[in-house]
Biotite code that builds the C-alpha atoms (Angstrom):
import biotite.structure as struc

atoms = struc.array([
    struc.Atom([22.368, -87.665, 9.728], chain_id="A", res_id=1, res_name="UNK", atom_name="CA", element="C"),
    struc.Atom([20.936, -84.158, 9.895], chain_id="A", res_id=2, res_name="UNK", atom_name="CA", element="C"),
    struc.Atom([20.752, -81.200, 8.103], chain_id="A", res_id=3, res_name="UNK", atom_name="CA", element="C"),
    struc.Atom([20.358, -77.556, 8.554], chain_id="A", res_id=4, res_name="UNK", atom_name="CA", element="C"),
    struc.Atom([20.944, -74.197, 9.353], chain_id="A", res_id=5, res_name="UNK", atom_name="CA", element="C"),
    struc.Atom([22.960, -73.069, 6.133], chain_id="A", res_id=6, res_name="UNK", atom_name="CA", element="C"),
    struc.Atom([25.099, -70.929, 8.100], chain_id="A", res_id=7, res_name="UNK", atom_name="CA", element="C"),
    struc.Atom([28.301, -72.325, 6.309], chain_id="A", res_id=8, res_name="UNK", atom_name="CA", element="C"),
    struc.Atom([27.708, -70.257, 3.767], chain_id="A", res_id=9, res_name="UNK", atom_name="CA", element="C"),
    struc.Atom([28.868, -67.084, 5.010], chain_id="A", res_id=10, res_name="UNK", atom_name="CA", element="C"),
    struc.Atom([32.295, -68.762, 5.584], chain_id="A", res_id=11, res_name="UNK", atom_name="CA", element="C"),
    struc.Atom([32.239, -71.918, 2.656], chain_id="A", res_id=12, res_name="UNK", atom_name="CA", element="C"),
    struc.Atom([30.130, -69.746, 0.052], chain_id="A", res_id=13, res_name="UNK", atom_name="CA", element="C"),
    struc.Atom([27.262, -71.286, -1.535], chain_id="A", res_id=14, res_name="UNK", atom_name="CA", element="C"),
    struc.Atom([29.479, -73.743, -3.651], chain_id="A", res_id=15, res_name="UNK", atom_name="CA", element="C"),
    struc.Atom([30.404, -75.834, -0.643], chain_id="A", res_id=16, res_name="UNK", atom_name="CA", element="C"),
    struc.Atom([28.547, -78.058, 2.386], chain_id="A", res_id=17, res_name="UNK", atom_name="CA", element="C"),
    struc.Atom([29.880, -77.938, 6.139], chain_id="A", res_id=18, res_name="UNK", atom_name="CA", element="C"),
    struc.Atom([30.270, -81.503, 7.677], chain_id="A", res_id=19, res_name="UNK", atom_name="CA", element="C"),
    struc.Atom([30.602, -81.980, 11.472], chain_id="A", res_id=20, res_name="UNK", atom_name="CA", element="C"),
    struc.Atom([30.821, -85.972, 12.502], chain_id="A", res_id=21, res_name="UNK", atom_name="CA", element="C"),
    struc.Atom([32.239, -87.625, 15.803], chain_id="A", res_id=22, res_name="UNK", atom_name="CA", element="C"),
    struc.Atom([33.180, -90.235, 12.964], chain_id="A", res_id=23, res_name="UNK", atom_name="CA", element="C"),
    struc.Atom([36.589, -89.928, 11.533], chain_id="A", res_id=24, res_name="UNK", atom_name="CA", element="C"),
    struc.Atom([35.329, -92.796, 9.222], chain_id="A", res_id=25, res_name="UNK", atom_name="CA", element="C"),
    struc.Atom([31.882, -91.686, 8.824], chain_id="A", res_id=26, res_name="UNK", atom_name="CA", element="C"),
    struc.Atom([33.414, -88.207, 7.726], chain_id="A", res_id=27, res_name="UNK", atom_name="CA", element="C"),
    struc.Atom([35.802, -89.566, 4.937], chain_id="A", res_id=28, res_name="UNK", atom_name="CA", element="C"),
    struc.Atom([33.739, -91.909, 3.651], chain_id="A", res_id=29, res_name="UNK", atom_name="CA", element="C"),
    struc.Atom([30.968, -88.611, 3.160], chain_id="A", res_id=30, res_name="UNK", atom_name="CA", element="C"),
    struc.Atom([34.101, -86.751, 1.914], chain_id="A", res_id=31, res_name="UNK", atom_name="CA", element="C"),
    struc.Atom([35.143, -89.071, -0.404], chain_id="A", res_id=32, res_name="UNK", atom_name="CA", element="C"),
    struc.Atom([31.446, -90.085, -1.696], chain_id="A", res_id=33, res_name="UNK", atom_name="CA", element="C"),
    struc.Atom([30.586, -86.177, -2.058], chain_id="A", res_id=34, res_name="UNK", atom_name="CA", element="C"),
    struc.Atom([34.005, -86.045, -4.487], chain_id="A", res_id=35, res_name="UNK", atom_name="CA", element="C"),
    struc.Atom([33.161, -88.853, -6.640], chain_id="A", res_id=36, res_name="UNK", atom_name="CA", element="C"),
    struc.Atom([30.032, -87.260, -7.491], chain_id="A", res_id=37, res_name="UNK", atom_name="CA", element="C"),
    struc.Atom([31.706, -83.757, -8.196], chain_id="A", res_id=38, res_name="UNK", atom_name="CA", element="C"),
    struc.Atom([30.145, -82.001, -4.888], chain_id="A", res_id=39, res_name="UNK", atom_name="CA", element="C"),
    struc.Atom([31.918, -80.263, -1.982], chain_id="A", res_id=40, res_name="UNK", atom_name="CA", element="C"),
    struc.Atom([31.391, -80.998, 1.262], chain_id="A", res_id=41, res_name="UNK", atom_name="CA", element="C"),
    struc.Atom([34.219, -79.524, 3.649], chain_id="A", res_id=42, res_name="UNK", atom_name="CA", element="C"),
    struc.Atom([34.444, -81.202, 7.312], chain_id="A", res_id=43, res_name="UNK", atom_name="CA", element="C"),
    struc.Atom([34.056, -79.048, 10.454], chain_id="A", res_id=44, res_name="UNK", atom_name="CA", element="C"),
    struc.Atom([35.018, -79.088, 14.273], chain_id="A", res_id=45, res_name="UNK", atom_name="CA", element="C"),
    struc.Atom([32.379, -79.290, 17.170], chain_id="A", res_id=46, res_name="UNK", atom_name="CA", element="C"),
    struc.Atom([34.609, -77.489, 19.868], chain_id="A", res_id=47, res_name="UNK", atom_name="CA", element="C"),
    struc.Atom([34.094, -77.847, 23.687], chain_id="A", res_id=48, res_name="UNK", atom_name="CA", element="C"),
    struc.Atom([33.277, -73.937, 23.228], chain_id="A", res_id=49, res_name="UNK", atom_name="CA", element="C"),
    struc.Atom([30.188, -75.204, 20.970], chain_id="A", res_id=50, res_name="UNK", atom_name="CA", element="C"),
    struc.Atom([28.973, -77.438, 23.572], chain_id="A", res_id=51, res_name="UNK", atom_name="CA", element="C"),
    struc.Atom([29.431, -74.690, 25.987], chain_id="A", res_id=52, res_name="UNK", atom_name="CA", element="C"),
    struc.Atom([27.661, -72.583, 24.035], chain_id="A", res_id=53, res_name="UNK", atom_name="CA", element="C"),
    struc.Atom([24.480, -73.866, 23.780], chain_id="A", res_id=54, res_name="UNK", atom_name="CA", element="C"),
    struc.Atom([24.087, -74.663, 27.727], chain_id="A", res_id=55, res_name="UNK", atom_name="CA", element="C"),
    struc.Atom([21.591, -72.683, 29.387], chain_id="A", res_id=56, res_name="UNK", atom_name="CA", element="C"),
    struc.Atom([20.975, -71.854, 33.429], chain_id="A", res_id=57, res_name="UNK", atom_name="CA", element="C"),
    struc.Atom([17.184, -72.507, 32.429], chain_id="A", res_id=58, res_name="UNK", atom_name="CA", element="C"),
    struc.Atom([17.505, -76.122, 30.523], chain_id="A", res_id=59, res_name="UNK", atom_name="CA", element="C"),
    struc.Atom([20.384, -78.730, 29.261], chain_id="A", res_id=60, res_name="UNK", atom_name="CA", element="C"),
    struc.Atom([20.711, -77.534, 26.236], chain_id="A", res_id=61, res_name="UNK", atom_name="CA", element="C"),
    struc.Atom([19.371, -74.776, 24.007], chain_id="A", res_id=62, res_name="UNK", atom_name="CA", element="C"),
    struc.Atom([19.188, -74.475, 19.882], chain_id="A", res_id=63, res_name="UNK", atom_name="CA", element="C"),
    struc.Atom([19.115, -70.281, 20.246], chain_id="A", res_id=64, res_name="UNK", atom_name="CA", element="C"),
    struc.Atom([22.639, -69.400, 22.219], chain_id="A", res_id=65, res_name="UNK", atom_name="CA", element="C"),
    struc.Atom([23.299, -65.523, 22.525], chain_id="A", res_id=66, res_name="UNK", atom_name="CA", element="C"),
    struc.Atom([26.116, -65.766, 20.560], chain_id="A", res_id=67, res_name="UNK", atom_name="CA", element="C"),
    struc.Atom([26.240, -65.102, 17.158], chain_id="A", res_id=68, res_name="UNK", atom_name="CA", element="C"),
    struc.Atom([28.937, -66.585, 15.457], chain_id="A", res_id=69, res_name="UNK", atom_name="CA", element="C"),
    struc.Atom([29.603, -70.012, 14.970], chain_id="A", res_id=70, res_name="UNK", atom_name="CA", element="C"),
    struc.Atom([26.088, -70.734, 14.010], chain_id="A", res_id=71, res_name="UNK", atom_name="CA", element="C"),
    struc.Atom([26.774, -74.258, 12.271], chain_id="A", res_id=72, res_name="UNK", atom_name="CA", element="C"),
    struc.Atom([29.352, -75.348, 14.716], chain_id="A", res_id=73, res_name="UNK", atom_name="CA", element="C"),
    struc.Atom([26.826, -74.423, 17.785], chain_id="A", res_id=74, res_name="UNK", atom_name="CA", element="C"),
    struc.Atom([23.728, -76.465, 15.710], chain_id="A", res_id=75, res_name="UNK", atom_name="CA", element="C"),
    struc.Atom([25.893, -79.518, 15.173], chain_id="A", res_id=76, res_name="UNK", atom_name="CA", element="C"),
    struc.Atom([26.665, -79.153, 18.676], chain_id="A", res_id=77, res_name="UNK", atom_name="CA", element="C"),
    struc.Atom([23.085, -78.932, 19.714], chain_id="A", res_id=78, res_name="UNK", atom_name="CA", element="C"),
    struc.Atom([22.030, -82.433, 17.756], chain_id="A", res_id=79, res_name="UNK", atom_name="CA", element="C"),
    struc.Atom([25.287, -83.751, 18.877], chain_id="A", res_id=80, res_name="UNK", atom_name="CA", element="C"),
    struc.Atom([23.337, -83.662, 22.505], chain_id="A", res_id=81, res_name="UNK", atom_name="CA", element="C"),
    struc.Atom([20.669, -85.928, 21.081], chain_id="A", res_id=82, res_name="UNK", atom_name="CA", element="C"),
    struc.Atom([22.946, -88.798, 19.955], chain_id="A", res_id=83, res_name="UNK", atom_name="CA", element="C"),
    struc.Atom([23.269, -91.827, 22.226], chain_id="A", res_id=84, res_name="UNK", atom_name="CA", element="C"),
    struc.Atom([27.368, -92.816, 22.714], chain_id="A", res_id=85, res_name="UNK", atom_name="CA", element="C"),
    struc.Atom([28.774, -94.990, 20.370], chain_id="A", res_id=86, res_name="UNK", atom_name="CA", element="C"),
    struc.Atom([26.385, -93.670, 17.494], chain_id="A", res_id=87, res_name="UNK", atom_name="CA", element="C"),
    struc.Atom([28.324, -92.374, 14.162], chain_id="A", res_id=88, res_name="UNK", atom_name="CA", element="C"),
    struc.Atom([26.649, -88.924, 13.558], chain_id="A", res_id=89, res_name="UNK", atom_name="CA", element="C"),
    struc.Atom([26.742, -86.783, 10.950], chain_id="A", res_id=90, res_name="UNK", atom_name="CA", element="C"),
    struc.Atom([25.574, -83.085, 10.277], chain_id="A", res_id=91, res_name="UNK", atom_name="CA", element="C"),
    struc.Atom([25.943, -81.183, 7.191], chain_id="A", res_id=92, res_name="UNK", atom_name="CA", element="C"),
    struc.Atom([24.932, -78.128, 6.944], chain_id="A", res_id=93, res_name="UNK", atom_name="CA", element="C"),
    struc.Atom([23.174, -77.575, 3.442], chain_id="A", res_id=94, res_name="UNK", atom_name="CA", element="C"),
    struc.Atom([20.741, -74.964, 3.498], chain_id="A", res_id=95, res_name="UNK", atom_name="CA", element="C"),
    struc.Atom([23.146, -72.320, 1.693], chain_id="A", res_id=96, res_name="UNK", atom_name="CA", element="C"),
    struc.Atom([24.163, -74.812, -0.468], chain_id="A", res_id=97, res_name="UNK", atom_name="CA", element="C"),
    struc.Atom([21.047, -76.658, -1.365], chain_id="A", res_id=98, res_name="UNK", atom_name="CA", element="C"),
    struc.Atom([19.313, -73.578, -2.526], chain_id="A", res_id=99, res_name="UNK", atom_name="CA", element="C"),
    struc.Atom([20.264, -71.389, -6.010], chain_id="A", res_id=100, res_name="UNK", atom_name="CA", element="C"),
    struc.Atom([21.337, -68.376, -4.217], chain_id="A", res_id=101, res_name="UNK", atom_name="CA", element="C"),
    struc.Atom([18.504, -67.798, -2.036], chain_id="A", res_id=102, res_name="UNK", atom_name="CA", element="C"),
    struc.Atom([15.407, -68.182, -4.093], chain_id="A", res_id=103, res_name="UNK", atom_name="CA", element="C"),
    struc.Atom([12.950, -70.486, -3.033], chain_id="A", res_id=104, res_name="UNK", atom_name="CA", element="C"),
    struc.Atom([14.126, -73.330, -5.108], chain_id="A", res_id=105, res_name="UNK", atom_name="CA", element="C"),
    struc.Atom([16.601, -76.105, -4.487], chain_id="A", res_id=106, res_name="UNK", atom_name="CA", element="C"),
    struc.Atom([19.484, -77.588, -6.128], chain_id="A", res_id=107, res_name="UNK", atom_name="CA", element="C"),
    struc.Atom([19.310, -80.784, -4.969], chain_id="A", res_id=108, res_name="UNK", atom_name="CA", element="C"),
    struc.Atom([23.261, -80.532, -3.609], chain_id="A", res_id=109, res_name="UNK", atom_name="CA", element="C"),
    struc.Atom([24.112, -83.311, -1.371], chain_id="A", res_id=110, res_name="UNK", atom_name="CA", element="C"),
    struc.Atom([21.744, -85.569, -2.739], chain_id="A", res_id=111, res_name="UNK", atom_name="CA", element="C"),
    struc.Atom([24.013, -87.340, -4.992], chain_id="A", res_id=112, res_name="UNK", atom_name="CA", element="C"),
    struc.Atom([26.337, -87.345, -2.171], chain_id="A", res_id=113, res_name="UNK", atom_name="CA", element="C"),
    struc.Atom([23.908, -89.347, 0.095], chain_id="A", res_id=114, res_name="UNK", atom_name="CA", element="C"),
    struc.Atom([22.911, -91.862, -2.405], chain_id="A", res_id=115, res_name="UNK", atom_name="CA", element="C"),
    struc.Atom([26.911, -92.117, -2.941], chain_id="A", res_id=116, res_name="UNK", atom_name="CA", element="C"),
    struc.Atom([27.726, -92.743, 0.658], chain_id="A", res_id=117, res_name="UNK", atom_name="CA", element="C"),
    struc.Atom([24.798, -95.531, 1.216], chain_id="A", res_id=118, res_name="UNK", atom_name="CA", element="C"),
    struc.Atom([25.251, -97.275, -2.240], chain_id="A", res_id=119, res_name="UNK", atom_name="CA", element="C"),
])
């Protein structure tokens, strides 16, 4: 599991968490633990055009592509690279989310979630 970025936010808000899994089960099961506890986490698409996005002439892979949008979708892409086959993986993207509306303080968001999922 991983977790950064918090570009979601400028398409979820700061009410909701992006999810990107290769897991169809792994991603319900986060779904569904994220709704018992009364938080919102939404799942997301890696696209081939993510993984195409963060190749680079000068390495495999690279976390700063030249193009802008799609930030979350082109991280989860980027860790994606970094998980052996057969490996469930999960991303969500919680940094607009975790935070109360850009201060330096966190909500805790997700948290609940987590425990949720592994209890």
């Amino acid at each position: 599991m991983s977790t950064l970025t918090g570009s979601m936010v400028h398409s979820l808000g700061k009410d909701h968490c992006g999810l990107f899994s290769n897991c169809p089960v792994l991603q319900d099961r986060l779904v569904a633990a994220s709704l018992s506890v009364g938080e919102q986490v939404v799942p997301q698409r890696i696209y081939q055009e993510n993984v195409d996005n963060i190749r680079n002439t000068l390495a495999d892979v690279t976390n700063s592509c030249s193009v802008r949008h799609m930030g979350a979708a082109n991280a989860a892409a980027f860790l994606s690279q970094f998980v052996n086959d057969g490996v469930r993986f999960a991303h969500l993207d919680v940094a607009g989310y975790a935070t109360d509306g850009g201060s330096q303080y966190a909500t805790g968001n997700v948290v609940q979630s987590i425990l949720n999922y592994l209890m």
